[in-house]
C-alpha positions in Angstrom: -19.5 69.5 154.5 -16.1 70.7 152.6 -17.9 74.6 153.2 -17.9 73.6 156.3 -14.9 72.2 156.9 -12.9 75.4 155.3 -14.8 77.9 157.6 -13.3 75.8 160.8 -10.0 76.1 159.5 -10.0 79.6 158.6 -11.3 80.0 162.2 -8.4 78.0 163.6 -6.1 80.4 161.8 -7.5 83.6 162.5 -7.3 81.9 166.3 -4.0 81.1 165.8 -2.6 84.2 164.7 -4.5 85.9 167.3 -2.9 83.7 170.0 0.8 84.6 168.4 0.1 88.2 168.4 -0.8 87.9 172.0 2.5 86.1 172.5 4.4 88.6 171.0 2.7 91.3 172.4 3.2 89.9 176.3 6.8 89.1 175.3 7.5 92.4 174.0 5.9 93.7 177.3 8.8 92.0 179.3 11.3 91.8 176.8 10.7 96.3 176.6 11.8 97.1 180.3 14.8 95.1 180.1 15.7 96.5 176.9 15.3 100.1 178.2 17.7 99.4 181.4 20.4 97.7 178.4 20.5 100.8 176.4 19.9 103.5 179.1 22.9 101.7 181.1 25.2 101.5 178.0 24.5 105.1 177.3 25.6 105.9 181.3 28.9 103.9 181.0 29.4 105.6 177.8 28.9 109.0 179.9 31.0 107.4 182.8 34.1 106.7 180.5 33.6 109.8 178.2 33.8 112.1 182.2 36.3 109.4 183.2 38.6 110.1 180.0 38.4 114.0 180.6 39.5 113.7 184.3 42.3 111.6 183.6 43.4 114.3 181.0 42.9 117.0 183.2 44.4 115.7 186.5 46.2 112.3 186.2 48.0 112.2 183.0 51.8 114.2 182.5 51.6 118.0 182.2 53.3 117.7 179.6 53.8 114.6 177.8 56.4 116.4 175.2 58.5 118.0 178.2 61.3 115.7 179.7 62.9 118.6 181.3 64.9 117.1 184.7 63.1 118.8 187.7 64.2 118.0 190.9 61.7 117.8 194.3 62.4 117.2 198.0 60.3 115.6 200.1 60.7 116.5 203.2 60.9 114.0 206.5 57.4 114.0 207.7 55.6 115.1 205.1 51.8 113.9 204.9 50.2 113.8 201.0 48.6 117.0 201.4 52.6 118.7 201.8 53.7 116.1 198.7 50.9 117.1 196.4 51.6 121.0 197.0 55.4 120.8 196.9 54.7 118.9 193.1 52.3 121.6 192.4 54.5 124.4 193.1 57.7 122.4 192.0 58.3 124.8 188.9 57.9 128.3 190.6 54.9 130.5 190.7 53.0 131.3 187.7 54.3 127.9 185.9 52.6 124.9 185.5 54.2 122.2 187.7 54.4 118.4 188.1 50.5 117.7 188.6 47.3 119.8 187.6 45.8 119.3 191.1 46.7 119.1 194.5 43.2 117.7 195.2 43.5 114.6 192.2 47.2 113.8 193.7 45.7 113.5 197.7 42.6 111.3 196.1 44.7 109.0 194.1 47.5 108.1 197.0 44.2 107.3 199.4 42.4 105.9 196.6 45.1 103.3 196.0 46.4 103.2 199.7 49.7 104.4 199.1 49.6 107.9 201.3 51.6 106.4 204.2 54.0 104.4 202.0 55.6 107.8 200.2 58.9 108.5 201.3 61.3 111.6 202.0 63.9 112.4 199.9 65.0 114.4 196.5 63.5 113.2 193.3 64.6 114.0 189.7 60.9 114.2 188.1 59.7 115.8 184.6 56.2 116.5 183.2 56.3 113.9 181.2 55.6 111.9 184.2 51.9 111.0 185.3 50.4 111.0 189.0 50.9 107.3 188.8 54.4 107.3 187.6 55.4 109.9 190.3 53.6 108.1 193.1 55.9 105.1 192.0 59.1 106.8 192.9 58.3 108.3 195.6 56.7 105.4 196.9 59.7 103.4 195.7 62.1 105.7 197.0 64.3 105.4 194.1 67.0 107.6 194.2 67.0 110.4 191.7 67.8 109.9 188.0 71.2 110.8 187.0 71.3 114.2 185.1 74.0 115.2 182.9 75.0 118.8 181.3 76.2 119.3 177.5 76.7 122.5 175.4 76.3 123.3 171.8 78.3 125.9 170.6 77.4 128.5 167.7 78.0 127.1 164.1 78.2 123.1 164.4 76.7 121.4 161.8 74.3 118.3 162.8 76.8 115.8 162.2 79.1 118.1 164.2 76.7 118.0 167.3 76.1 114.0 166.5 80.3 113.8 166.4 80.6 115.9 170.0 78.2 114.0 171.6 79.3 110.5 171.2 82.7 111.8 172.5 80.9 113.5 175.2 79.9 109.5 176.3 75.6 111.4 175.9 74.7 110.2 172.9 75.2 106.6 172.8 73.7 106.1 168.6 75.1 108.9 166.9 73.6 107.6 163.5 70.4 107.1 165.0 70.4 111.0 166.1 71.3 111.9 162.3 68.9 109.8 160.6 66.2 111.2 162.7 67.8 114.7 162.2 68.1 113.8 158.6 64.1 113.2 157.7 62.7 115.1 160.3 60.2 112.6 160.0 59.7 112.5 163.6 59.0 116.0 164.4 56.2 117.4 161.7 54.5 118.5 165.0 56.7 121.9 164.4 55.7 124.2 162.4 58.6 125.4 161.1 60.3 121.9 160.2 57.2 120.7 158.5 57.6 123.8 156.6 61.0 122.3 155.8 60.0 118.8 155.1 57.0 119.7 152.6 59.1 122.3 150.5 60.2 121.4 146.7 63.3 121.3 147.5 63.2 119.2 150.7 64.8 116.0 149.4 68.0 118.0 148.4 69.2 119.1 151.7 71.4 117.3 153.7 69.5 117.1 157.0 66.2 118.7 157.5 67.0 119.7 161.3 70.1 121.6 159.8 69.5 124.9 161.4 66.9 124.3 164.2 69.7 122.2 166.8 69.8 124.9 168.7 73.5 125.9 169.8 72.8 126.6 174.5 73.4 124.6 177.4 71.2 121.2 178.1 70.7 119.1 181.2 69.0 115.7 180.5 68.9 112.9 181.6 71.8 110.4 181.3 70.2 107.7 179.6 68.3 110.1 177.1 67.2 109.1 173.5 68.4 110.9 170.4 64.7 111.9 170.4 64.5 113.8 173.5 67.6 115.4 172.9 66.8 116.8 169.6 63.4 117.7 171.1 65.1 119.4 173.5 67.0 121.7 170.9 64.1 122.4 168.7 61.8 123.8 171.7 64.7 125.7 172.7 64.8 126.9 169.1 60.8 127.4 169.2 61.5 130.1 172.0 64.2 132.0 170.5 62.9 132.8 167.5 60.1 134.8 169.1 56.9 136.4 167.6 58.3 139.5 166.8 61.3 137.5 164.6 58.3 136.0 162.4 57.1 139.1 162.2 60.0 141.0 161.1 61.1 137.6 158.5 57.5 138.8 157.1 58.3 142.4 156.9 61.6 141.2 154.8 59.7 138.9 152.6 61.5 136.0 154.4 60.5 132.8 155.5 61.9 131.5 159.0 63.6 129.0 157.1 65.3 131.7 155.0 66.4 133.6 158.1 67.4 130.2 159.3 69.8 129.7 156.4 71.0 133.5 155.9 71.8 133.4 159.6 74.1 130.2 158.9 76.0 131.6 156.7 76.7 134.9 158.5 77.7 132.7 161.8 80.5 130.9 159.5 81.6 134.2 157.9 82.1 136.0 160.6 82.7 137.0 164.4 79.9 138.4 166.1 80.6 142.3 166.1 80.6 141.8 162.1 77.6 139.4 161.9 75.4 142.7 161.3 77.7 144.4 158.3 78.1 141.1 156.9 74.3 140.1 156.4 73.7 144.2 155.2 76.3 142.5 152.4 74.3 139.7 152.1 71.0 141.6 152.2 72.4 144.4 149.4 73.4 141.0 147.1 70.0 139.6 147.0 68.6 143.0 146.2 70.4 143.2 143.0 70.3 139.4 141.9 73.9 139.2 142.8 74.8 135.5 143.8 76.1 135.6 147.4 79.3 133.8 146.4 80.2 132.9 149.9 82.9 130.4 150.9 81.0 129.1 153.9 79.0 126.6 152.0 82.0 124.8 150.1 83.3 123.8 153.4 79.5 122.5 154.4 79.6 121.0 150.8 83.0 119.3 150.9 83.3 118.7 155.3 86.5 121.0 155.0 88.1 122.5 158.1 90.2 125.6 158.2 90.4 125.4 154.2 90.4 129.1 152.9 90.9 128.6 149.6 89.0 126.3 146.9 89.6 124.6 143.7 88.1 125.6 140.4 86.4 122.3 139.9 84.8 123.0 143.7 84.1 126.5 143.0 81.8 125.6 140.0 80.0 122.3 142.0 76.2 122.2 140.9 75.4 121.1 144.3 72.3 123.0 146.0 74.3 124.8 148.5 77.0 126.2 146.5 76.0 130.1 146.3 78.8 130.4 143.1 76.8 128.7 140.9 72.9 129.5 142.1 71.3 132.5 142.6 70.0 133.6 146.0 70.3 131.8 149.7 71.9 128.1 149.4 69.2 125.0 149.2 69.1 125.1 153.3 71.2 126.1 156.5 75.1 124.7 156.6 75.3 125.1 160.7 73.1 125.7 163.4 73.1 129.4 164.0 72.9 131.2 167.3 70.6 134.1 167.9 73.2 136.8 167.5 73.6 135.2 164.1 69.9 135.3 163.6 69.0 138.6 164.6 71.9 139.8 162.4 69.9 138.2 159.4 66.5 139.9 160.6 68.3 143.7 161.5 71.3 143.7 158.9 73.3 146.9 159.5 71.3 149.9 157.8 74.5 152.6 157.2 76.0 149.1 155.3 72.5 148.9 153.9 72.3 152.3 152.6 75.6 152.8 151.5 75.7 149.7 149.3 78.3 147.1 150.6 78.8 144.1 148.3 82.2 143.0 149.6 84.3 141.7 152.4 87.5 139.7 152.8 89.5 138.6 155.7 92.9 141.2 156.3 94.9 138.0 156.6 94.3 134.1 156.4 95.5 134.1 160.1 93.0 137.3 161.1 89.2 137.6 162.0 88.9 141.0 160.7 87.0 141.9 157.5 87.7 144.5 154.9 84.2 146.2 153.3 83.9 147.0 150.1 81.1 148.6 147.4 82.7 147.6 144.4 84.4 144.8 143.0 87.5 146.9 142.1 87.8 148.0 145.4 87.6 144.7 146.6 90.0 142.7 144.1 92.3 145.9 145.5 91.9 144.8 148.9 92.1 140.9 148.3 95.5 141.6 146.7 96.6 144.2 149.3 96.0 142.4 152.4 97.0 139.0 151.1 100.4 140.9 150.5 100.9 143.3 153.6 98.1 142.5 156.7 99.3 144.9 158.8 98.8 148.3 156.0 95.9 150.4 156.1 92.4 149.9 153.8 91.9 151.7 150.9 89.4 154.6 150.4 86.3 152.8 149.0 87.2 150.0 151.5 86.1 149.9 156.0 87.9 147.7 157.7 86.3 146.4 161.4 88.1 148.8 164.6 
């Protein structure tokens, strides 16, 4: 009877199992399909917002979201999206990029969003830093246009300089917010050539990282700028100037751009222009023979000095980084931001200075711009004394005076 009894229940398990195994698979057969439409429809929207990313780069979003150059647009009276999209798509001149990608993804957004019969005539101060969304907003708005307003940086001006005229100037509302972003550089490791500053040894001993790269021209921005966008404006500014072929003539002299950079710093406090080229051939002859460049233009960067010609013994024998009387070669960084007539003095010294081996200058007078060459230092103690005594007599034989 127990024999029995033990082959009925292993029947009623194997039955058992069976029916749970047909339960599984007939849920399975429903629970399959809908599993199938899950995944295949998370893989389309995945699809959909992966295409949907790469329009919205390509035809909504800025141009340019690091360019916050003012560009100004008129819309005339009358004019349907179609005459909108192609007077932002031609707004920087032919063969440049303008305020939108396409003139097709402007007309579909307007309609899209039902906004092509609220856009309105009149001029607009854009930048293509501005989406299709952002745009459409102020024209729809029909704000007027954002007020713009000019500065200039001369040659020479340190950074705290430019931070000083500014805040005058009523443009730069935080002047120590400008220098402490001028000061890490922190905020612009995008370019090359101030990461190249930033990660150097000797990095932490300059002043300001930007020293060099605020690049002296004239700037329109707008009125309520950041410090941000206005040193951004100088460093790309800076980015074009010193052009391929600089780089590749820094390379040919064995010089970095930040060298260039601070050699051409130094010649634009030295000197006026027409001598910037025999002065760096001075420079250029020193560092060839391991002479220290003993230049007074970084003691005035070192010690904030105006119009001071002459220096202390104590200053002359500093130990800062900068002072080119007490360390060999090109200071720790730049003292002022050069112009290019400064730089391309550093890249193309003068070669008849070059060859015939100028080591010396000094000014005829304390009260004249004119230099006095010299190729040794006899010749050149000679002309100190003589033209510090009598500004108006003629240069010695082994001396060349400007004129």
């Amino acid at each position: 009877m127990s024999e029995n009894m033990r082959e009925s229940e292993q029947e009623q398990a194997r039955g058992d199992a069976y029916f749970r195994r047909a339960q599984r698979k007939k849920a399975w057969r429903y629970i399959r399909p809908v599993l199938i439409v899950c995944i295949s429809a998370g893989l389309c929207a995945l699809c959909l917002w992966a295409g949907i990313k790469v329009v919205l780069r390509t035809f909504v979003y800025p141009v340019d979201s690091g360019d916050a150059t003012p560009i100004t647009v008129t819309v005339e009276r009358g004019s349907g999206a179609s005459s909108i999209a192609k007077t932002l798509y031609e707004a920087c001149g032919a063969g440049e990029e303008g305020l939108i990608r396409s003139k097709a993804a402007f007309k579909i957004y307007v309609d899209f969003t039902g906004r092509s019969n609220t856009l309105q005539a009149g001029t607009y101060v854009l930048s293509k830093n501005m989406d299709i969304s952002q745009i459409v907003d102020v024209i729809c708005l029909g704000n007027p246009p954002r007020q713009t307003v000019k500065f200039t940086i001369p040659e020479g001006l340190s950074a705290e300089e430019i931070a000083e005229k500014l805040s005058k100037e009523g443009i730069l509302k935080d002047p120590a917010a400008f220098l402490q972003l001028c000061k890490t550089g922190e905020e612009f490791k995008e370019y090359n050539f101030i990461e190249a500053v930033r990660t150097g040894g000797d990095a932490a001993q300059r002043d300001y990282a930007l020293e060099g790269y605020l690049f002296p021209d004239t700037y329109e921005i707008y009125a309520d700028s950041s410090p941000k966008t206005i040193i951004t404006k100088m460093l790309l500014r800076f980015n074009e100037v010193f052009s391929d072929e600089y780089i590749a003539r820094a390379q040919e002299l064995s010089l970095t751009v930040d060298d260039v950079v601070t050699l051409a710093s130094i010649i634009e406090q030295e000197a006026k222009a027409p001598d910037f080229n025999r002065v760096s051939a001075v420079f250029h002859n020193r560092i060839n023979k391991n002479m220290r460049l003993q230049s007074d233009a970084p003691l005035k960067y070192i010690f904030k000095t105006v119009g001071v010609l002459d220096f202390t013994a104590a200053q002359l024998q500093s130990d800062s980084p900068y002072n080119t009387y007490t360390h060999d070669g090109l200071p720790v960084g730049a003292i002022c931001n050069p112009g290019e007539a400064a730089i391309q003095a550093a890249l193309y010294p003068d070669e008849a200075f070059l060859s015939d081996g100028y080591l010396y200058f000094v000014l005829k007078s304390h009260t004249s711009t004119e230099l006095v060459f010299a190729k040794t230092n006899e010749a050149h103690e000679a002309n100190k004394k003589f033209y510090q005594q009598s500004p108006a007599a003629v240069p010695g034989a082994d001396a060349q005076a400007n004129g």
